[in-house]
C-alpha angles and dihedrals in degrees: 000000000000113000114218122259121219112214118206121240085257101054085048094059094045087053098054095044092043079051083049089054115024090030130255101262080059096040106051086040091055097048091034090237129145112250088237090053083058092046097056091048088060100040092051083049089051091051108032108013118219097340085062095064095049111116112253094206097086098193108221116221126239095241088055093052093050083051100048089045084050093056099043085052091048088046097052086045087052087047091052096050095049082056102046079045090053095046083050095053084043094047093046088043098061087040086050099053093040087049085052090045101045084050097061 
């Protein structure tokens, strides 16, 4: 099974002027692309320029996702100690009342 190749913008944009100007049945034969794969890209150029071609899949890299894992477990330790805070005040706040109380 074939993987999926990801084309720069740039490579997008030498490919549709080298279909402009070679032709597209050359062009997508030479690159092994579908004709409908060509024609999006130049209808995404048409519409939005550059930015259209831009790939939408943003691959994450491993070190970011070890990071990212590192910061949702931080922030569920921090969670946790912001509970077990809260239970202590309570907890000194009902001694100290019985202590006040006890004392009169």
């Amino acid at each position: 099974m074939k993987t999926k190749r990801s084309w720069t913008v740039e490579q997008k944009l030498a490919i549709l002027k080298e279909a402009d100007e070679s032709g597209v049945t050359a062009t997508i034969r030479k690159h092994q692309i579908f004709g409908n794969t060509l024609y999006e890209w130049r209808q995404k150029y048409l519409t939005s320029g550059e930015a259209g071609l831009k790939s939408a899949y943003i691959r994450t890299s491993p070190d970011v996702k070890k990071l990212e894992a590192e910061i949702r477990m931080l922030k569920e330790l921090v969670a946790e100690k912001e509970l077990t805070i809260r239970i202590k005040d309570e907890l000194l706040k009902k001694t100290l009342v019985r202590h006040k109380n006890d004392a009169r």
